[in-house]
N, C-alpha and C positions, 0 to 999 in steps of 0.2 A: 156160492152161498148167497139166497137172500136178504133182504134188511131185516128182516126178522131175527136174522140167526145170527149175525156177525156185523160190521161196520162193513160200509157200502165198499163195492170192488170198482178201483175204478181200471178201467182197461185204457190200457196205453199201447194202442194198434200200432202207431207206429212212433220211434223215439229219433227220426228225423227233424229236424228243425222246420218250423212250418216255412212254407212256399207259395209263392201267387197261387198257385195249383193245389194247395193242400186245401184235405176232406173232413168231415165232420168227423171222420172215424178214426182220423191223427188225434184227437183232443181226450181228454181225460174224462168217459164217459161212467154215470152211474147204473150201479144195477140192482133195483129197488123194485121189489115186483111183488103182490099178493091177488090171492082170488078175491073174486067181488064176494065170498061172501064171507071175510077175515071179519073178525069183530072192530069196531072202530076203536076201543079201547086196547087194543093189540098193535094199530096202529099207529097211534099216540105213543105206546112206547120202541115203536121203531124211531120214530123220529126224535125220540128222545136221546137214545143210544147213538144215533149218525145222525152227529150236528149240519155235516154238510149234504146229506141227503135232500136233496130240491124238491123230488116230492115220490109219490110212489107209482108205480104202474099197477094198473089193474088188469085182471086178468080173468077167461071165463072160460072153464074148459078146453083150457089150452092156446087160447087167441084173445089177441089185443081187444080189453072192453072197453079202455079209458087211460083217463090219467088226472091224479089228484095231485099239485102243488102245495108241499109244506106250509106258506103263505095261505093260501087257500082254506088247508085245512085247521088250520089254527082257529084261522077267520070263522069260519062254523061252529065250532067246538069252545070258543069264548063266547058266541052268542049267548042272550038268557035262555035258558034250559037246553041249552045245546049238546052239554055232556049226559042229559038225560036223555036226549033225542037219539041223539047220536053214538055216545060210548055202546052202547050194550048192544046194538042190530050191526046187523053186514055195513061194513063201506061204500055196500051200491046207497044205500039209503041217503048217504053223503053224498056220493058221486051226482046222484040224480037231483038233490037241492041246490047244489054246486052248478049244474049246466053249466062245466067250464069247456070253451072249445080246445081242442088237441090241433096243435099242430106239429106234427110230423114227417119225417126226412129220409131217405135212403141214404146207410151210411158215406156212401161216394159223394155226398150233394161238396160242392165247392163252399170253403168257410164263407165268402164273400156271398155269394146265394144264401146263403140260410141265415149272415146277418141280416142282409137287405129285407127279406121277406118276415125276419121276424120283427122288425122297427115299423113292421107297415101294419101291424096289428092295431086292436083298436088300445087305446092309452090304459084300460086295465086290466090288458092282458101281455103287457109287454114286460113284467116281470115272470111270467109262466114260464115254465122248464120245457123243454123243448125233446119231443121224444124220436129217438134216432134209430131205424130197423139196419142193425148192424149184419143181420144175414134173415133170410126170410123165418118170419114169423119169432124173429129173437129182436127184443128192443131192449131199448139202455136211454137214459135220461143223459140228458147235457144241460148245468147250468148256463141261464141264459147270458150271464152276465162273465164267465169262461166262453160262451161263444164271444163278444163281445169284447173284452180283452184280447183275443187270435185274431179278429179283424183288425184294431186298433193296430198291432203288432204285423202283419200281414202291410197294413196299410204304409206302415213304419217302412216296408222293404219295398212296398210300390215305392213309394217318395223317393227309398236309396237309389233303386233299380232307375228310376227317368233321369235321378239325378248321374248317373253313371252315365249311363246313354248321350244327356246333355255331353258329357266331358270326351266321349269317347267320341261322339259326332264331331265334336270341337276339333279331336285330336288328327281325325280320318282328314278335317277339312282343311286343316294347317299341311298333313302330309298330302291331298290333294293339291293343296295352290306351290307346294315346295317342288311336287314333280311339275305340275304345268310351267315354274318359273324357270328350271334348274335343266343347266346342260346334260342330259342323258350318258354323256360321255367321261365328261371331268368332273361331273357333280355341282362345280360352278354354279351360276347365275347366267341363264340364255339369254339371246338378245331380244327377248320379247325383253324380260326382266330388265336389262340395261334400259331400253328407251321409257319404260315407266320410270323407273326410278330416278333415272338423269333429268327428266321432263318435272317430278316433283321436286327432287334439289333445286332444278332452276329457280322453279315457283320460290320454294323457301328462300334462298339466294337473296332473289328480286325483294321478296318482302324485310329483308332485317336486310340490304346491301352489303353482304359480303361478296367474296370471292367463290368460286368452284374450280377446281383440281381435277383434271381428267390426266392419266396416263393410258397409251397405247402401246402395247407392245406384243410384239413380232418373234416368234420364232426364227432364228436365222438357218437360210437355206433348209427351209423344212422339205420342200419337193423331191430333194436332193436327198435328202436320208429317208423321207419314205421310199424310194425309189430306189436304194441299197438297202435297208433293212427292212423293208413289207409296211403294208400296214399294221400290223398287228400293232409288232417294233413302234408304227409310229403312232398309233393311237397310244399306247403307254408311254409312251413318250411327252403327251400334251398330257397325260394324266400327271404326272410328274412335274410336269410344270408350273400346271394349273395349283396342286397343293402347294407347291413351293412359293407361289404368290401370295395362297391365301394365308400362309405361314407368317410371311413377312409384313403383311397390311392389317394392323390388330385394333383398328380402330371402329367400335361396333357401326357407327354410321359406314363406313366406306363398303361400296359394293365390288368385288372382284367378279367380271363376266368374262365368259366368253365372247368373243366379239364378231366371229367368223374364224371358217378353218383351224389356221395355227396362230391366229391372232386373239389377243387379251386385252379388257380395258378393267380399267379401276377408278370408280367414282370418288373423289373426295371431297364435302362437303366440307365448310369450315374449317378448311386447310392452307394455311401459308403457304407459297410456292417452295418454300427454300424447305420444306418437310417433306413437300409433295415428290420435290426434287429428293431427298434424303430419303424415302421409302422404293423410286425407282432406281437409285443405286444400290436401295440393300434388293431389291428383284435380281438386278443384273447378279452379283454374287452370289444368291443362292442357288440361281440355274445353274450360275459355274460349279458351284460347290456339289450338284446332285453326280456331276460329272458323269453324263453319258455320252459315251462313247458316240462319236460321229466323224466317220473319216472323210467324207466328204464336204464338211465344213473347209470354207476360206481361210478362216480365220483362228479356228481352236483345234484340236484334238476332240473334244467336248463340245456340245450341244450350247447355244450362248442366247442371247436375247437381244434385241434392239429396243428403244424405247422414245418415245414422244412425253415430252411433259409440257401442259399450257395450263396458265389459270384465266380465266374469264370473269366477269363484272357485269352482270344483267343490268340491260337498260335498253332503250328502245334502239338504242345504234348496236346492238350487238345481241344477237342471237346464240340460242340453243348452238343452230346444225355451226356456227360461226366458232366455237370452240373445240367440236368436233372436228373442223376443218383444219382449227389450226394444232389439235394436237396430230392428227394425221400427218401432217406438214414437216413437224417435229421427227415425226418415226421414219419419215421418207428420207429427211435429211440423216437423221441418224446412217441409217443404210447407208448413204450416199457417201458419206464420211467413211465406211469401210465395216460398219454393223458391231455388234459386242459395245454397243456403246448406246449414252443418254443425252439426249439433247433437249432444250429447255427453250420455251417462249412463254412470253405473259403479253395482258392489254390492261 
């Protein structure tokens, strides 16, 4: 039904929520249409009846003649003698002292497109309604100011949408540098990860003059049970370990890595010896406690651990690899003493 006949229809093509992608023909379009040669006084009370009617479409034997805006037409019709001029002949007569330019859109135009190009009008034509050919040779009016709000709104979802993207890039890049750092095996910390991190404690160390905490520890006789129970047996085996360490070390600074093979290290930063000492005998107990089976072990039933403990003092007499050496020293002697055991040096 026309504006003449009823309050304008507005057609709501589609009742998805608008999208970067959404079309002129998602939005809530009018449909306001007379022939050029409707009397202007007939007019007038279209637009009286449908307050939100933007303006009207003209029409001439069937195809698009024009298009007159509400605004517009006001504007004429309050002029001096305008209701004389105007009320009583055809709407072309309007139309044609109007020379208002149309611009016009195919309904698929992307909302973002037909704001752009309608803000680039000239400054008194940027309130004009915007006519939209929703299937050929059928148009409908769109308030320009409803286009206008779905960009705003549109705009609103671009902003969410990079802001997502931001967090989701963040999140890829966090899970990138985790697999680049992290033992593919144990999930640990690899020993790329240790010699970073050990190399920045040092730094920090050196600068506030505390101590660092290295433990080292060794699987006992591991050759020896992969070697009876397969690899498989012993890669689960370090898995097992490796969470049983990172179990027992809950201090958010300390780093539990991998350190090669069947060997483990544990950075402690800010750590007293006699704590450092106290978390590698709670190691030693939880490996006992996982209790797997190893018969070829020396010394257990059960799979067991050796362990180095040294703490070091950055300063120019004493280096990084110098506490690495001496917790190694630590884990050899452990061994040497009979293995399932911790041994402790400081400087």
């Amino acid at each position: 039904m026309n504006a003449l006949g009823a309050p304008p229809l507005s057609l709501q093509v589609s009742d998805r929520y608008l999208s970067l992608q959404s079309t002129l023909q998602e939005l809530s379009l009018h449909d306001g249409q007379v022939e050029t040669d409707k009397i202007g006084r007939e007019v007038a009370g279209a637009f009286k009846a449908n307050p939100l009617l933007p303006g009207i479409i003209l029409n001439q034997q069937g195809r698009l003649a024009g298009m007159i805006s509400r605004r517009r037409f006001l504007e004429f019709m309050s002029r001096p003698y305008g209701l004389e001029l105007f009320s009583q002949r055809p709407i072309e007569c309007l139309y044609r002292a109007a020379q208002t330019e149309m611009l016009t859109f195919p309904g698929e135009t992307p909302i973002v497109t037909a704001a752009r190009r309608s803000l680039d009008r000239r400054p008194e034509l940027l309130d004009e309604p915007i006519v939209v050919e929703v299937a050929p040779q059928v148009y409908r009016l769109l308030d320009v100011h409803q286009l206008l709000l779905a960009q705003a709104q549109i705009h609103e979802l671009a902003t969410q949408l990079v802001t997502q993207l931001y967090n989701q890039l963040a999140i890829t890049n966090q899970q990138l540098l985790h697999l680049a750092s992290s033992d593919s095996l144990t999930g640990v910390a690899n020993r790329r990860r240790f010699d970073e991190y050990f190399l920045c404690c040092w730094q920090q160390m050196q600068e506030n003059s505390s101590g660092l905490c290295l433990i080292l520890c060794d699987v006992d006789f591991f050759k020896k049970y992969n070697d009876s129970y397969g690899h498989q047996a012993g890669d689960d085996c370090l898995r097992q370990v490796a969470a049983a360490i990172e179990q027992t070390v809950k201090h958010p600074e300390d780093l539990v890595a991998r350190y090669g093979g069947e060997e483990f290290a544990v950075i402690m930063p800010h750590t007293p010896l006699a704590s450092a000492v106290h978390v590698a005998e709670s190691i030693q107990e939880a490996v006992k406690a996982l209790k797997i089976p190893h018969a070829c072990s020396e010394v257990s039933e059960y799979v067991t651990v050796s362990l180095g403990v040294a703490i070091g003092f950055p300063s120019p007499a004493f280096s990084p690899s110098m506490l690495v050496t001496a917790a190694d020293e630590m884990l050899y002697k452990a061994k040497q003493a009979g293995r399932d055991r911790v041994s402790v040096c400081s400087f």
